[in-house]
Each structure stands twice: as structure tokens, then as C-alpha cells.
N, C-alpha and C positions, 0 to 999 in steps of 0.2 A: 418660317412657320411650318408648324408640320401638317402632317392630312388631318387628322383628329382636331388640331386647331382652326383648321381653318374650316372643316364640319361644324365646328361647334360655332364660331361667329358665323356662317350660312344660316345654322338656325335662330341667329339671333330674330328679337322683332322690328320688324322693318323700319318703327321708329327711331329705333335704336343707332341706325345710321344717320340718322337726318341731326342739322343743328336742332337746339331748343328753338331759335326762332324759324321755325318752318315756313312759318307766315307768311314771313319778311323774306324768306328765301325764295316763295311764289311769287311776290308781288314783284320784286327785283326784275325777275325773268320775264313777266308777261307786259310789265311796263318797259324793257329792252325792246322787246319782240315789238309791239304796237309801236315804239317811236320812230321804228329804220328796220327793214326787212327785204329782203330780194323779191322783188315782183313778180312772182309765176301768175300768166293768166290763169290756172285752175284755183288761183286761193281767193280770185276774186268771186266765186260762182259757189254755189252749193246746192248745184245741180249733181246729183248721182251718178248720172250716166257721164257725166263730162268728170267728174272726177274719178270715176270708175277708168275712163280712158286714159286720164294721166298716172293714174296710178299703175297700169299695166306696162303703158308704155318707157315707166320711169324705172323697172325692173333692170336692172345695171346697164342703164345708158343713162349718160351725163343730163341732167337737167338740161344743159345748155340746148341739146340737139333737142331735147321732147318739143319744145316749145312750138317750132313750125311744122312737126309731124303733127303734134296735137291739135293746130289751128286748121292745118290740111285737112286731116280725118275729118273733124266737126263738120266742117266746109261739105264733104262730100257727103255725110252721113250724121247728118244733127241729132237724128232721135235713135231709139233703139226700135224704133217701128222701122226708120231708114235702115239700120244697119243689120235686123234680121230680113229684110227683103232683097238685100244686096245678096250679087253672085258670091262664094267664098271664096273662087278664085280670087277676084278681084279686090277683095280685102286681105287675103296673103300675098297679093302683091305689091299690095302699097306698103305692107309692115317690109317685102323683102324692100323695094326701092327705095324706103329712107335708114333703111339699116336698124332696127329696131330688134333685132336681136333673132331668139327664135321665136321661127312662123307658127310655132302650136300656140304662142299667146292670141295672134289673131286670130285661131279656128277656134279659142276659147273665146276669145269674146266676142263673138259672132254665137256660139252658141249661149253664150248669160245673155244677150240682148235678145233672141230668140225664147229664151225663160223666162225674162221680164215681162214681155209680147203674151205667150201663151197660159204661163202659169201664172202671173201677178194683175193681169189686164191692162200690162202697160205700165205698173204704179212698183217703184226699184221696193223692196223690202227694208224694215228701218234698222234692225238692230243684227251686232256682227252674228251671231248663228245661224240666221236667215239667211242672210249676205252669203256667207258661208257655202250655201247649198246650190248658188250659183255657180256655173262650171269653168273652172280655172279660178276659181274666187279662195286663196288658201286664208289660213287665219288675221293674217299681216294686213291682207289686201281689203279682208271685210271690215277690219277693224279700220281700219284707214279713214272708209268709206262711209262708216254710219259715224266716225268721227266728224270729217270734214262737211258732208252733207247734212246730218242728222244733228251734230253738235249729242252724239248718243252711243260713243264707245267708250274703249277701257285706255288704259294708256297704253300708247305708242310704245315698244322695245323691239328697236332694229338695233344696228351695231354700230349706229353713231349715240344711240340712247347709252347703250350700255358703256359704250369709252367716256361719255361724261358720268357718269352714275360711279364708276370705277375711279374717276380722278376727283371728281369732286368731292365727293363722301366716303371714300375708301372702300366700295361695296364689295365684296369679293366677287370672283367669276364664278358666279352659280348662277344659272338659269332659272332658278325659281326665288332666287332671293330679287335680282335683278326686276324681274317681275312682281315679288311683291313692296320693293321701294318706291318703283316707279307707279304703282298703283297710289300706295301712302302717300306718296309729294303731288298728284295730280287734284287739281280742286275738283270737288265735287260738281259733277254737270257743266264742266267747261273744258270738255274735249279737245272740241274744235280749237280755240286758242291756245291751251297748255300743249299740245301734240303738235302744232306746229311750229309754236316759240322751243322747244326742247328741241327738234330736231335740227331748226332752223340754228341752233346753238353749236349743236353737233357739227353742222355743215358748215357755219362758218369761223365763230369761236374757239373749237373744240376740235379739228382734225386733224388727221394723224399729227401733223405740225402744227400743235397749237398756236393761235393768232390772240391769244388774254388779253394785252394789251390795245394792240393795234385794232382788234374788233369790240373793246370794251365788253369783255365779259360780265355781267351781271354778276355773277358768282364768288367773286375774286376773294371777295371779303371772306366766304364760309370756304373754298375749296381745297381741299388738301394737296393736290399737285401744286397748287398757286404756292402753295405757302412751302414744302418742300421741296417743289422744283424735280423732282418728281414727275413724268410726263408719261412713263410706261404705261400698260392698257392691255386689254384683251385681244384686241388687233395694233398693239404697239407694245413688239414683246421686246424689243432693247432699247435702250435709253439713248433717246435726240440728244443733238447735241447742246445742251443750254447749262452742261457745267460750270461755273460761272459768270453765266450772262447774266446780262443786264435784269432782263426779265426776271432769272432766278431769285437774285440780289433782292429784286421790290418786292417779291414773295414772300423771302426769311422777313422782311421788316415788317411788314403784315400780317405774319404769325407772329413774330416776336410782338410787337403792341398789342397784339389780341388776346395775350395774357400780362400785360401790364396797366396800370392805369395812366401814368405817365415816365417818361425814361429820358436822360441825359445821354447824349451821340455819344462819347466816350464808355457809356454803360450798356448803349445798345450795339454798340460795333462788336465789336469781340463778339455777341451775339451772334451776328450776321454772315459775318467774315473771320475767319480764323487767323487771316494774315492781315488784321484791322491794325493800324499804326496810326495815332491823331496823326500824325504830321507826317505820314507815309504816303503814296502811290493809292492807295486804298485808308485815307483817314478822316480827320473832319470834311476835307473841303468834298472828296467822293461824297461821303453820308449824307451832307447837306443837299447837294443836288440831289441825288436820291429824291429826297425826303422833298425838297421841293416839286419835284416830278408829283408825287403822289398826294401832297398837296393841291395840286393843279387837277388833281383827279378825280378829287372828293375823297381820297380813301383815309387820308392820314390829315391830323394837324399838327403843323410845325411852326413850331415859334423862333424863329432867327434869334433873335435877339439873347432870349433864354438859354436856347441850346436844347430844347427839350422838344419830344414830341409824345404823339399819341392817336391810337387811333380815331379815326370820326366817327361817334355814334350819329 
């Protein structure tokens, strides 16, 4: 693609990337997200200051580790009245002791808790521009925050947002297009759950080694790396290795049904597979399992008997 073409789909309209049923493409994701989720204690709270704290501390250190620094800090400093009255020594020590990265986040957040305190009378501010004007508070971290707490931001776009937005719907790598799909696809006034089911996608479904299968993507149906096997991304600039995989394989069948209405395994191999032989290494009896697999999945229906399948509306 050249630059002028690829200028020109950036300006496309944001709808323009999304399937026709967008609908059906949110509800899929929020009904994923709400059935099985990794349990971080901050998604259980929608306390400010407490998610203000995981959210600082979760700046490129591993969830895994936030979890008992985050439970520590609370512990010694519950409110933001406790943690502007605290020494600062004493809270750049604790961020150095659990390894939390650099120590200027803790002299920031000792000074936003300090601003909360003097400028708000205690009471976090609600929406990201506010947020904002707290110190160390950049756009990411107040959007977060009047997200999670408030159920009252914009959508989420970190660079797990953007490698599903990129593989799913083909969005090109522009930062403002990116920004305004993810705006488009977020439901109206439901921050809170779509920003964390989308990320929650990104971190487990969707990274850098996509896990489609194995994590039950939601998506699979609409997504275009699914379907072309396709896996590159804006932080995934050479192609994994799934030339031929399995995984690949149940993609092309899933694009290929999703423009037929119904197809005989003979007429959809060749489709799938270039080196498709009924009675080959790759012929009926491969397609059938396949196709069985994706049966069991809810994605395709396949009729043994017939020889025919088709996608599951």
C-alpha cells in the first residue's frame, strides 16, 4: 500500500472499519469479559484512590508483581489524607523496595494525594481533564481512572487496544484513527466494563502470541488476522510463526463460510488449503476434523453425513 493510500483509509469513517453488526461485536466481548476474567483486586473496588494506585504502579511492571505492592501500600496508607501526611522519604522507599520502577511515580503520587487533600477537600475529581491536572496524572492514567472509578471516560487506547483494533478490523497504524474506532466500538456510558473487557483481550487473547483459540476469543467470527492468519501488528512487525497451523487452517474456514451460505468439503478445501487432496495428507478426513473442532465451538455447522458445512449464525 502506498503512503497516499494508506492516508486515505486513515481518513476513512471510523464506522467504516467496524463489521455491519457492531452490535453483536460488543456484546460478544462484554459477555466474554463478564463470564472468566483474571482477578486483580483493583477491579473489584471503584475507589479512585485505590485505583489511582494500581494504575501507577502497573506502569510497565507485570500485573503479577502489582498485586502485593498494591495490597502493601493500602495497608500502610489507605486514604489519600494517610498518604499526603506520610514522610516522602518513606514512600520512595517502599516503591524502591518492591521494585516498582522509577521513584518519581511515587513523589507524584504523594503529591496528587496531597491535591486531592488540599485542592478537592478530600473528594478525587470525576472526569479525565480534571484527573489530568493531578500531578503525574498523564492522559492514559486519568482516563483509566474516571473509567474504572467513575464508569465516566473515553475509551482505553494503550498498545494492547491498538494490536487488537489492527488485527481485528484491519485499522491502519494511525493514532488518531485508532482513537477514533475505539471511541466508535465503545458503548455509550459503559466505560468501565468495555475498557476493561478490551484490554483484558489484549492481555490475554490478543498478545503478541495470539492465544484465539485457547483463550476463546470473542472476536474470531468478525476478526481479520483470524480469518487470514495474519498475526502482524504495530508491536508485532514480523510474522509468528502459524504459517500453516492449525489455528491458521480454522481461520481460512471461517472466512471462507462467512461468505458462503452453505459449501461441500471438496469445494471448500481448495479454498483453505492450496495443497487440499480429498484423499490426501490434507483432504477429507483433515477438513472433517477441522470442521468438527469448530463445531464443538459454536463457530461452524457441519453435517457429517452430508459433507456440507456452514457458518453458525
Amino acid at each position: 500500500m502506498s503512503d497516499a493510500d494508506a492516508e486515505t483509509e486513515a481518513d476513512a469513517p471510523a464506522e467504516a472499519f467496524l463489521p455491519d453488526d457492531a452490535d453483536a461485536v460488543r456484546e460478544a466481548l462484554v459477555a466474554w469479559y463478564e463470564a472468566d476474567h483474571r482477578d486483580f483486586p483493583w477491579r473489584r473496588t471503584d475507589d479512585p484512590y485505590e485505583i489511582l494506585v494500581s494504575e501507577v504502579m502497573s506502569q510497565q511492571t507485570q500485573l503479577s508483581r502489582v498485586v502485593d505492592a498494591w495490597e502493601a501500600f493500602l495497608e500502610r496508607w489507605p486514604t489519600t489524607a494517610d498518604l499526603a501526611a506520610a514522610d516522602r522519604a518513606d514512600v520512595v522507599g517502599f516503591w524502591s523496595d518492591h521494585s516498582l520502577g522509577y521513584n518519581n511515580r511515587a513523589k507524584y503520587l504523594h503529591e496528587a494525594a496531597g491535591q486531592v487533600e488540599s485542592e478537592y477537600g478530600g473528594e478525587f475529581p470525576e472526569s479525565p481533564d480534571e484527573l489530568s491536572e493531578l500531578m503525574g496524572v498523564g492522559p492514559y492514567t486519568a482516563n483509566a481512572v474516571a473509567s474504572f472509578a467513575f464508569d465516566n471516560g473515553n475509551a482505553v487506547v494503550d498498545t494492547n487496544v491498538k494490536r487488537v483494533l489492527y488485527r481485528a478490523f484491519d485499522v491502519p497504524d494511525d493514532d488518531d484513527t485508532f482513537e477514533r474506532v475505539a471511541a466508535e466500538l465503545m458503548p455509550e456510558g459503559e466505560s468501565r466494563v468495555w475498557n476493561n473487557a478490551i484490554m483484558e483481550l489484549g492481555g490475554v487473547a490478543c498478545e503478541k502470541t495470539p492465544a484465539c483459540d485457547g483463550a476463546g476469543c470473542p472476536w474470531r467470527e468478525w476478526c481479520h488476522a483470524y480469518g487470514t492468519g495474519d498475526f502482524t501488528a504495530p508491536d508485532v512487525p514480523t510474522q509468528p510463526d502459524f504459517e500453516g497451523s492449525r489455528r491458521q487452517m480454522r481461520g481460512r474456514v471461517v472466512n471462507v463460510l462467512g461468505a458462503s451460505e452453505e459449501i461441500a468439503l471438496d469445494e471448500l478445501g481448495p479454498k483453505v488449503r492450496v495443497d487440499y487432496a480429498p484423499d490426501g495428507e490434507y483432504g477429507r478426513d483433515w477438513l472433517a476434523d477441522l470442521l468438527a473442532d469448530l463445531d464443538d465451538d459454536g463457530l461452524v455447522d457441519y453435517d457429517e453425513s452430508a459433507g456440507v458445512a456452514s457458518l453458525r449464525k
